[in-house]
N, C-alpha and C positions, 0 to 999 in steps of 0.2 A: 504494500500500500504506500501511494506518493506522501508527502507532505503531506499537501493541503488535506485529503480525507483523513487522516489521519490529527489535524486538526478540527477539523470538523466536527469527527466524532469526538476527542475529548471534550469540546462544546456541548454537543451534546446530553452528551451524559452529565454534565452538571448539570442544565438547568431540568433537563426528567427526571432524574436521581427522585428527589422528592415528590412531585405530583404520581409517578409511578408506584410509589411506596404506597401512599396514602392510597391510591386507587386498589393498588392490591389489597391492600388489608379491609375493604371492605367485603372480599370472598374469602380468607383466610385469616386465620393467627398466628399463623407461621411469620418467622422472619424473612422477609422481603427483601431483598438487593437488587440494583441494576449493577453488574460486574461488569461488561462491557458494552461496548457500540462501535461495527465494521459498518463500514461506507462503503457502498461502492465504487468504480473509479470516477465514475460520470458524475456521480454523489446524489444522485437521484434516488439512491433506496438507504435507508440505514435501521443492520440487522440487531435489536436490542435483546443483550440477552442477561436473563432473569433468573437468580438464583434465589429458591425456597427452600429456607429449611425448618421444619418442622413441624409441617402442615398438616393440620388434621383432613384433607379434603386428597381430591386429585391434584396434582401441579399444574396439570391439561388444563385442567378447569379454569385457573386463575391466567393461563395465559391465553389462552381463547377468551376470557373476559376484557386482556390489556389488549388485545388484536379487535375486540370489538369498539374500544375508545380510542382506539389509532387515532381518529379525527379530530380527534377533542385534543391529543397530546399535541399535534400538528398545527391547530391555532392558537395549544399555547407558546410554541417555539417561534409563529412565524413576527412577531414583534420585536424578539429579543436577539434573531439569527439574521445579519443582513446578507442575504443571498435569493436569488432571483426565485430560483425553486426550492420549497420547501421540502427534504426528502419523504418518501412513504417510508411508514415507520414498521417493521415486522417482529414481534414479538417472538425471542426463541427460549426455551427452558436451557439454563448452564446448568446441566448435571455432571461438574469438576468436582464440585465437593463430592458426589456422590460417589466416584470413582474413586480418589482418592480415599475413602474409608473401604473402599472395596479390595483396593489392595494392598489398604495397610493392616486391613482382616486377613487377608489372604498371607503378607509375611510375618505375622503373626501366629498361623496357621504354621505354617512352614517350619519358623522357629522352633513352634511347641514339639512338632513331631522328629526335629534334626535334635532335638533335648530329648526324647522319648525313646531315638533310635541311640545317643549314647551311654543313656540309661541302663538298656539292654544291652548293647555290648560289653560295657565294666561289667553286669551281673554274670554274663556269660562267660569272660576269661577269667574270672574268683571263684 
């Protein structure tokens, strides 16, 4: 990504950061994030993405709700963004955290059982 979108999008995300939260949290209690915002190159779409943790509901749920107030997020940027087109804004779920705990379970896993197999070995040559 050039500069400029890459400007862009940190603009962006600051001024959503906030009304995205507040919007989320009227479909969930979970913790709410905007983590990031990719531009395209043209800058005509920009991809936001949305990290939940610890939702009592679907995540789908909450971000088919943020893709249904696209428009609303849209006239609130076009005031504060001086650019000719305002991007379409696409709501995606950042499931990093989620992976992340998935394999730090998994080496965790791993650990427990390479302790398990030395275990077994010391009781074997005693």
């Amino acid at each position: 990504m050039g500069y400029r979108p890459e400007r862009v999008a940190h603009l962006l995300r600051e001024i959503l950061a906030g009304p995205v939260e507040a919007k989320a949290s009227e479909v969930t209690n979970g913790l709410v994030t905007l983590t990031h915002v990719r531009m395209s190159p043209d800058l005509s779409v920009a991809k936001v993405y949305v990290s939940i943790y610890g939702a009592d509901g679907d995540p789908e749920r909450v971000i088919t709700y943020l893709n249904h107030y696209a428009k609303e997020f849209r006239r609130l940027l076009a005031p504060q963004v001086r650019m000719r087109v305002i991007p379409r804004l696409q709501f995606y779920l950042d499931d990093t955290l989620d992976h992340m705990e998935r394999i730090q379970r998994l080496l965790k896993q791993l650990e427990q059982e390479r302790q398990e197999g030395k275990n077994t070995d010391e009781q074997q040559s005693t």
